[in-house]
C-alpha positions in Angstrom: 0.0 0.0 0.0 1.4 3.4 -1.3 2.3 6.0 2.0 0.0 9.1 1.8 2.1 12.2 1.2 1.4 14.7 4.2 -1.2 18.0 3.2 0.0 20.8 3.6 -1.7 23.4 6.1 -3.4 26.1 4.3 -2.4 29.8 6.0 -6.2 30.1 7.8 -5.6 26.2 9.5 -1.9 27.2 10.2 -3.1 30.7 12.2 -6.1 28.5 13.8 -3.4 26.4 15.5 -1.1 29.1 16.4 -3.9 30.7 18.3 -4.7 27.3 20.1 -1.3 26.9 21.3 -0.7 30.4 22.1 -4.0 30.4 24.8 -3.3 27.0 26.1 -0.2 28.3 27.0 -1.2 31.5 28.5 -3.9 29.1 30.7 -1.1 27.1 32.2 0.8 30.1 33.4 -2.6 31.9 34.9 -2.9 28.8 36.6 1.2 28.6 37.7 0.5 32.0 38.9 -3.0 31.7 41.1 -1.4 28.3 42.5 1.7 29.9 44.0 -0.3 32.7 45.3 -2.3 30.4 47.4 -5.3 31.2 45.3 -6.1 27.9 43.9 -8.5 24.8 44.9 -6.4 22.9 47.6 -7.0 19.5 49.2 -9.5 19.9 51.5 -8.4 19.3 55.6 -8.9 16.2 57.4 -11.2 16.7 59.8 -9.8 16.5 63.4 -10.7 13.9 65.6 -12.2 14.8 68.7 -10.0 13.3 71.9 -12.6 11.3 73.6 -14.1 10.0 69.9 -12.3 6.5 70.2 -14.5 6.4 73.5 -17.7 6.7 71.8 -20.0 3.4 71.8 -21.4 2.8 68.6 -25.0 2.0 69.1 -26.1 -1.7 70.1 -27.2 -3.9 67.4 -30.6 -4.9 68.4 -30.3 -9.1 67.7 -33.1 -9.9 66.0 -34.7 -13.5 66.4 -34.2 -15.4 63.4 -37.6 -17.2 62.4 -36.2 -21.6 62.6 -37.2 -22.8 59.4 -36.8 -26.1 57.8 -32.8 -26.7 56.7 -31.8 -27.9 53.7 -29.2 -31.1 53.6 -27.3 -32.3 51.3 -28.4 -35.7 49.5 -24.4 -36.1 47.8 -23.4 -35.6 51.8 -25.9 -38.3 53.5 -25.2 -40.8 50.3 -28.5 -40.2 48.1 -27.9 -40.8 44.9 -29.5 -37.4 42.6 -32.9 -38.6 40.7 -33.7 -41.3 42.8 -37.1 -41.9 44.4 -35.7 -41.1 47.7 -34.1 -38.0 46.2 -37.7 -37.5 44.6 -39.0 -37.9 48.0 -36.8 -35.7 50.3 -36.9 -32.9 47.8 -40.8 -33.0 48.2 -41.3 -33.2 51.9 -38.4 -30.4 52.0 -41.4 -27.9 50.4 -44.5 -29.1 51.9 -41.9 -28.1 55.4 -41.5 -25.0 53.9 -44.8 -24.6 52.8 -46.3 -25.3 56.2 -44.1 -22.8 58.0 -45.6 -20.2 55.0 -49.2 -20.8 56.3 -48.5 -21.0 59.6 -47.2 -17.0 59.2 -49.8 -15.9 57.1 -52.7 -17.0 59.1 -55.0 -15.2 62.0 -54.3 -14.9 65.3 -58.3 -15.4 67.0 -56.8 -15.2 70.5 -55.7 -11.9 72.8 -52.0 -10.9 72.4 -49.9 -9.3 75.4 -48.0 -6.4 73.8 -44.8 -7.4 75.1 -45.2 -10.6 73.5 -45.4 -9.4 69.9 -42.9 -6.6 70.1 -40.7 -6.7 67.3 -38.9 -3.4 67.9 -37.9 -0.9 70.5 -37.0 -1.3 74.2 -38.8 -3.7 76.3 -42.8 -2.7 77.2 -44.1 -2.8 80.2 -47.3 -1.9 80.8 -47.2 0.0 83.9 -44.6 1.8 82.5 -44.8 3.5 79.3 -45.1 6.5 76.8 -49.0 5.5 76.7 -50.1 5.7 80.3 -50.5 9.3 80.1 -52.6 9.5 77.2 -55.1 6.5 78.0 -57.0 6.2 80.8 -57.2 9.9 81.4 -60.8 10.6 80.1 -63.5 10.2 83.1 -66.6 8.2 82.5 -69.4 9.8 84.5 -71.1 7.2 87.0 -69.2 4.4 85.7 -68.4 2.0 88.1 -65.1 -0.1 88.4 -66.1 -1.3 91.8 -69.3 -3.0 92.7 -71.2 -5.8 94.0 -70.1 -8.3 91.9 -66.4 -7.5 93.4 -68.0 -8.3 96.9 -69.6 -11.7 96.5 -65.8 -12.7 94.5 -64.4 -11.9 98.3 -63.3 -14.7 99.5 -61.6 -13.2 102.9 -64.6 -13.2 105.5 -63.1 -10.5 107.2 -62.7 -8.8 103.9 -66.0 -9.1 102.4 -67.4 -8.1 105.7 -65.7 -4.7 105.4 -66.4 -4.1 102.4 -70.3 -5.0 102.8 -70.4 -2.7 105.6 -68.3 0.5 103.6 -70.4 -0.2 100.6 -73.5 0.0 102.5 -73.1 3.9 103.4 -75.9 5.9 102.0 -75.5 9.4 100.3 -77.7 11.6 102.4 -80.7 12.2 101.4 -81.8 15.7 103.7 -81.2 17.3 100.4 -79.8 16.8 97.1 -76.3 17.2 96.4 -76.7 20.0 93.8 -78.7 21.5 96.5 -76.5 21.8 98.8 -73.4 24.1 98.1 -71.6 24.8 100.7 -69.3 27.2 99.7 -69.7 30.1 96.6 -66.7 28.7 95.0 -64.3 25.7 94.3 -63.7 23.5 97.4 -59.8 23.2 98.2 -60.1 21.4 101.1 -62.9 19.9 103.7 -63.4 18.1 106.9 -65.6 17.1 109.5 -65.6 18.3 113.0 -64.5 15.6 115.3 -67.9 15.8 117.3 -69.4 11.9 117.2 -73.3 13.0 117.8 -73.3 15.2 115.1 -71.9 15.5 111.3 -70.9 18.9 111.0 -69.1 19.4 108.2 -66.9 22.4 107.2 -65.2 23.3 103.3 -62.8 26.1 102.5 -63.0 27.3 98.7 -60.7 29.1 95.8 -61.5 32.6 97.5 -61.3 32.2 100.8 -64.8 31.4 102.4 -65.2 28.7 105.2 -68.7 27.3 104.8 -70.6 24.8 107.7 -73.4 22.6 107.3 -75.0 21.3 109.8 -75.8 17.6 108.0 -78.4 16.5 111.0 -80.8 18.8 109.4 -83.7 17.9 106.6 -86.1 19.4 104.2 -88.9 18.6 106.6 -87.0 20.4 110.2 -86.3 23.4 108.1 -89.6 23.7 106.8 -90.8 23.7 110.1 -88.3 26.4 111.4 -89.6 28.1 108.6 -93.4 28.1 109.7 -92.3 29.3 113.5 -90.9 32.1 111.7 -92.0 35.3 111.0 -94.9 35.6 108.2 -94.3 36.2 105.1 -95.4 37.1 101.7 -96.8 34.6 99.4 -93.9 34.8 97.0 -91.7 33.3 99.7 -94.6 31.3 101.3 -94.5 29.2 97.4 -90.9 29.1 98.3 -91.1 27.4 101.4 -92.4 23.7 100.1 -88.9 23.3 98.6 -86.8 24.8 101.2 -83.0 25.6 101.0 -80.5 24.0 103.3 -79.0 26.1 106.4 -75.2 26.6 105.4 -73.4 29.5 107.0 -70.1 30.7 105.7 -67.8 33.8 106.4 -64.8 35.1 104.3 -61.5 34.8 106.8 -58.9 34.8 104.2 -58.4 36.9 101.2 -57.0 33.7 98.6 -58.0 30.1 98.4 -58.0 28.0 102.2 -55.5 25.0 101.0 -55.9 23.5 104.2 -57.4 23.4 108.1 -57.4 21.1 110.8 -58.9 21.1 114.4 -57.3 21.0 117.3 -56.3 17.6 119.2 -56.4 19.2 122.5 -59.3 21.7 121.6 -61.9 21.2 119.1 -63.4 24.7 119.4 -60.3 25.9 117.8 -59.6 25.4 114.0 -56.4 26.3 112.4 -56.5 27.6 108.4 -53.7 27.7 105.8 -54.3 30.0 103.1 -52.3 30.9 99.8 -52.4 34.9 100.7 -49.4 33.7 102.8 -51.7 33.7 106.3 -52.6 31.2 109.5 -55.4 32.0 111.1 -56.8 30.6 114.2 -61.1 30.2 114.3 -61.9 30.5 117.9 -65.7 28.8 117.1 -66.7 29.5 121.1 -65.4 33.1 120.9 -67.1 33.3 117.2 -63.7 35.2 116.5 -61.3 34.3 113.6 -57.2 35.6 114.8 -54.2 35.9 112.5 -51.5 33.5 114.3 -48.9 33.8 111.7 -47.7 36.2 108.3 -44.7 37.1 106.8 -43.5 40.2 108.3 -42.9 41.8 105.7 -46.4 42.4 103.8 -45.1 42.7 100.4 -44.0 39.0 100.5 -46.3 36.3 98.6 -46.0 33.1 100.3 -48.3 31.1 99.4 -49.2 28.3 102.2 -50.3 24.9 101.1 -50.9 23.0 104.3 -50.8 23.4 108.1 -50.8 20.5 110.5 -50.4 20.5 114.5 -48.5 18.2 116.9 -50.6 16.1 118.5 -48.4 15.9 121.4 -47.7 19.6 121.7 -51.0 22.0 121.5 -48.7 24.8 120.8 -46.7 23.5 118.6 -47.9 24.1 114.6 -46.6 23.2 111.0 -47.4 24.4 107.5 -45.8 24.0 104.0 -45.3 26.8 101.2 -45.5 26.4 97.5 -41.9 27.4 97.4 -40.5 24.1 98.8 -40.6 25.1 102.4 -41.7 24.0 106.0 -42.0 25.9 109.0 -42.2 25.5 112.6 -44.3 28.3 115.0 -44.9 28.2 118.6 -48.0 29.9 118.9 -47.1 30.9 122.0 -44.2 33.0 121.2 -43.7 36.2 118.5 -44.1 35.2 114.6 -40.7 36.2 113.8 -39.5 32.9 115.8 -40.5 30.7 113.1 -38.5 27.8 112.0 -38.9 27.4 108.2 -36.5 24.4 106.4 -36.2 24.2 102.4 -37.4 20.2 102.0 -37.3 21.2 98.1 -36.5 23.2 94.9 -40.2 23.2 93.7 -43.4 23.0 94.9 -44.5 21.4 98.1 -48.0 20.3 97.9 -48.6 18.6 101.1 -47.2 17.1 103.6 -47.9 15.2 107.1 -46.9 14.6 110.3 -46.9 11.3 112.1 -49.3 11.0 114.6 -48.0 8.2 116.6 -44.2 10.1 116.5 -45.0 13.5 115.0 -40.9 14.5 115.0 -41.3 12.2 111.2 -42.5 14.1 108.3 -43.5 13.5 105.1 -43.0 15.7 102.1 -44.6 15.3 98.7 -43.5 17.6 95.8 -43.6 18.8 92.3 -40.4 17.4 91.9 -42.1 13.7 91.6 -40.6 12.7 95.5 -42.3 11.6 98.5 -39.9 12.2 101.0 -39.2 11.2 105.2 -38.0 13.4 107.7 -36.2 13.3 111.1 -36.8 16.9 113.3 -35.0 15.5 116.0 -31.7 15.7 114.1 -30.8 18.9 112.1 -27.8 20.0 109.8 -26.4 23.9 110.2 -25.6 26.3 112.2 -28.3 27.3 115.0 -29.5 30.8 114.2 -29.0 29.8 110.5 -30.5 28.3 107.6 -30.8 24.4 109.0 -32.0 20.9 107.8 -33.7 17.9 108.8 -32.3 14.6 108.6 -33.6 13.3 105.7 -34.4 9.8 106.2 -35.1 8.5 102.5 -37.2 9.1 99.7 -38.7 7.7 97.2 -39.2 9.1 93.4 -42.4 8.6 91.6 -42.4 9.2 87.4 -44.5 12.1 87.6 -45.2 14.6 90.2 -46.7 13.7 93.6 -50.0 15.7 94.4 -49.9 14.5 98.7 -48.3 12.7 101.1 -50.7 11.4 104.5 -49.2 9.8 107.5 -52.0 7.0 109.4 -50.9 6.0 113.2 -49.6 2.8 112.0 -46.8 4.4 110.0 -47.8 4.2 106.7 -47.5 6.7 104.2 -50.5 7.4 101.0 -49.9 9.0 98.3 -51.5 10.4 94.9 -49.3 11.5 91.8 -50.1 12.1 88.6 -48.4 9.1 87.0 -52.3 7.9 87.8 -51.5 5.7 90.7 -52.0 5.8 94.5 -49.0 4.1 96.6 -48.7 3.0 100.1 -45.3 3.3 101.9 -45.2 1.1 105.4 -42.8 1.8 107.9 -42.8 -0.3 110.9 -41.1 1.2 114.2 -40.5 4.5 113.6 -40.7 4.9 117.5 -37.8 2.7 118.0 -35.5 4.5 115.0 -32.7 6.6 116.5 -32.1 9.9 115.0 -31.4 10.1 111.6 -31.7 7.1 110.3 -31.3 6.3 107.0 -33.6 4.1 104.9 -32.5 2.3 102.0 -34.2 2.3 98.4 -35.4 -0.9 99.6 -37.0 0.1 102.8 -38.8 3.1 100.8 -40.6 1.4 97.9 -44.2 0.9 98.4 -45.8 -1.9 99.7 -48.7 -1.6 97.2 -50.0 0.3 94.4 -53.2 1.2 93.6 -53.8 2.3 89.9 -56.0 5.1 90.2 -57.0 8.0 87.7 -55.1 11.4 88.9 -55.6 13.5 85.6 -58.2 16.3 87.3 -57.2 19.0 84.8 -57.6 22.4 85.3 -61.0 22.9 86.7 -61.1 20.4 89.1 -59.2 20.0 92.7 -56.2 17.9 93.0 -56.8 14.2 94.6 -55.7 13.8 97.6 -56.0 10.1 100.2 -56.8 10.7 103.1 -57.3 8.2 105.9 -59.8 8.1 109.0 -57.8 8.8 111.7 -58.9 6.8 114.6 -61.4 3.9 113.2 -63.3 2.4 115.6 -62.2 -1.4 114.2 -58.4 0.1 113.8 -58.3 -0.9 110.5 -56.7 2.0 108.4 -58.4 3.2 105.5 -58.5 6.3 103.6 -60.8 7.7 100.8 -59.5 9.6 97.4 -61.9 11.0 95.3 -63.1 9.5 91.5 -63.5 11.0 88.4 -66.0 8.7 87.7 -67.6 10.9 90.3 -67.2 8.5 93.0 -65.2 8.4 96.2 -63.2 5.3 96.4 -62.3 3.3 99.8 -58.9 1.3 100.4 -57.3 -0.3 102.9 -53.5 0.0 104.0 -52.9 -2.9 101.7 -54.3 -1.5 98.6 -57.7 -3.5 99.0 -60.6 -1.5 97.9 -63.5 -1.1 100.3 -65.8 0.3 98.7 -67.1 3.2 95.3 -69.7 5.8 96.6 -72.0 7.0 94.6 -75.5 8.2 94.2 -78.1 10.0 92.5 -78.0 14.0 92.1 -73.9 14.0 92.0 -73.4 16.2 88.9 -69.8 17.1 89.4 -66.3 15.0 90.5 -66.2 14.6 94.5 -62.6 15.2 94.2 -62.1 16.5 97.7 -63.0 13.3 100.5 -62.5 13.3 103.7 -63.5 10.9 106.8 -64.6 11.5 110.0 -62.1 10.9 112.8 -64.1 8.3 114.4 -67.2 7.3 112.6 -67.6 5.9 108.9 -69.1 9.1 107.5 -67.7 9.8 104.2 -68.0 13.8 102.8 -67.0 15.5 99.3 -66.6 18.3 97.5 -66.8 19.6 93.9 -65.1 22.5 91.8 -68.8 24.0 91.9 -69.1 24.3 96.2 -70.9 21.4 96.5 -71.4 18.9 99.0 -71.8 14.9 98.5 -72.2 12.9 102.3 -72.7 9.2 103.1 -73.6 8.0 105.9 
């Protein structure tokens, strides 16, 4: 083959490739020059590794089970010779296996399923415990019970079922309807019975500070007649008189809500109130006089008080909690400005309870989800400044605790708002030496109740309270139910009784018990009262 002569460039293609040359040349040296001025792309850095990144866990691998399916085998292995009837045969029963386990997946479960049977991801569930617990069960079913008399006849326990018969045979009073008989203009914070046995006299302190009594020995028919004896009247209030109202008295003694009152041990003529406009006042009901017994000194402070209990032991000797995480001590006796006050907590204290067997033991309950157990005998500090009880243990809750209530026998109730109701038992506190220390053992409850705790915003805050000296000495207390009910336990967690009733239009949520006798009364975010005797 003949070698091709080379063309020659004509004088436009020979220019074209001067030009080329010329710029790629003049690119290489713009790019010499940008690179030497430190103008260029340059690698990009490493990034630095952090000193504690070789300490870093890397995340657990979750092992998931492996479903056990049929394995295959190997005929050449266990000496089956490859289209043989036994081949032919092994080969067939390996897929009906396989088949079988197919079926077995795809087909319906009729049966219930526990959750934390049929988890397939996430940590382990417990029920009790969970992300859930505060979204279900927190709607209230009006006059639905959970406790009844089917529970009863399933008692077994004489002793039990006997209790229970006789709780659940209290009656809701019937002198007047419950919507009838309101008790207080506002919301009732807190309630109680006066410790007189002949008589139920029942007294309620509400959101604006009114103390309302009613006199629950009274009926329709008495106060009709009272009415009659009276002075005449018109025939507008003549119609008025078929239905007639209850007696209730009330007066105004503080200027914010009454969080709290308690009678006197040594004198039940006097009753002792706790208010949130940062007052105690002492009712004098002989004297029909009401007397300031403690303030801040300083009028500009707001100190809200949120309980106020007295020794049993000492008729002088008082105690009341603050919102702000503090308890003090007054002697009535002496000037106001001798008050001991200790901080028990950071947040909110909102109630707490003395012992009555060995009232130096305290017991906190606070926003900051602890019930807690304190020794007065033994205090931290210097004297004249800030000082501490010994703090005997405590025990944490998942959510915040509404109350903490001491019975004679030692035991502590509370109410939180991770919906359940526990019972702490301590057994001779009046044989503990100063200070002792409990360990987490020694504080976790001996039972839990599950118990609905949500109240929202518009109603009061469940609180369990016991009876404090039952007549058969066995320790109970009443909570109230959003079901609008009052439920009864036991100290062991055993429930006694739901109380209920036509013409209850609102929750009971604040229950109390008499001292002495099985009277049960409630109160509701509208002033109203709910009794059972």
């Amino acid at each position: 083959m003949a070698k091709q002569e080379p063309v020659e460039l004509s004088e436009y293609e020979r220019q074209r490739q001067e030009n080329i040359a010329q710029r790629d040349k003049l690119l290489k040296q713009l790019a010499l020059d940008a690179s030497s001025a430190g103008l260029g792309p340059g690698q990009k850095p490493k990034p630095a590794r952090s000193a504690n990144a070789h300490n870093r866990k890397k995340p657990a691998v979750k092992k998931i089970k492996e479903e056990i399916v049929p394995r295959r085998t190997s005929s050449r292995i266990a000496g089956i010779e490859a289209d043989s009837e036994v081949a032919k045969r092994k080969a067939e029963e390996e897929y009906v296996a396989v088949q079988e386990v197919a079926r077995v997946k795809r087909q319906r479960v009729s049966g219930p399923l526990d959750l934390s049977e049929v988890q397939v991801a996430g940590k382990g569930w417990d029920k009790n415990e969970n992300f859930l617990v505060d979204v279900v069960s927190r709607g209230a079913n009006p006059h639905e019970r959970t406790f009844g008399h089917e529970e009863i006849k399933e008692t077994t326990d004489k002793e039990l079922r006997a209790l229970r018969e006789k709780m659940s045979a209290l009656e809701l009073y019937d002198g007047f309807e419950p919507n009838r008989i309101k008790i207080t203009p506002e919301r009732i914070y807190s309630l109680g019975f006066h410790p007189i046995a002949e008589k139920p006299l029942v007294f309620a302190g509400d959101k604006l500070g009114n103390l309302g009594l009613f006199d629950a020995s009274q009926s329709a028919t008495s106060v009709k007649k009272e009415t009659i004896k009276s002075e005449a009247r018109d025939e507008e209030d003549e119609e008025e008189e078929d239905d007639p109202a209850p007696n209730i008295t009330s007066f105004h003694l503080h200027t914010r809500t009454i969080s709290s009152f308690q009678f006197s041990p040594h004198n039940p003529s006097h009753l002792y109130t706790s208010s949130y406009d940062s007052s105690l006042r002492l009712l004098d009901l002989t004297a029909s006089s009401s007397t300031e017994i403690y303030a801040p000194i300083d009028t500009s402070l707001d100190e809200p008080i949120s309980g106020v209990e007295l020794d049993p032991h000492s008729p002088h000797l008082l105690y009341f909690s603050r919102l702000d995480g503090h308890v003090g001590r007054i002697d009535t006796r002496a000037s106001p400005d001798t008050v001991e006050v200790f901080e028990l907590s950071e947040k909110k204290i909102g109630g707490f309870s003395l012992n009555p067997s060995v009232p130096h033991f305290i017991a906190t309950a606070s926003l900051d989800r602890t019930m807690r157990v304190w020794d007065l005998r033994k205090l931290s500090g210097k004297r004249g400044g800030p000082q501490l009880p010994a703090l005997c243990g405590e025990h944490e809750s998942r959510l915040s605790v509404s109350h903490a209530a001491f019975n004679a026998a030692g035991q502590v109730a509370t109410a939180s708002y991770d919906d359940t109701v526990k019972i702490h038992t301590f057994e001779g506190m009046s044989g503990w030496e100063a200070g002792r220390e409990l360990g987490e053992q020694e504080m976790k409850p001996s039972s839990v109740v599950r118990h609905n705790n949500q109240t929202g915003r518009w109603v009061t805050i469940l609180r369990a309270q016991w009876q404090l000296h039952p007549r058969d000495h066995v320790h109970r207390f009443c909570i109230g139910n959003m079901n609008r009910f009052v439920d009864i336990y036991t100290s062991k967690g055993e429930q006694l009784a739901q109380l209920g009733g036509d013409g209850i239009t609102a929750v009971p949520a604040v229950a109390q018990f008499h001292p002495t006798n099985d009277w049960v009364a409630a109160g509701t975010a509208s002033g109203k009262l709910c009794l059972w005797m």
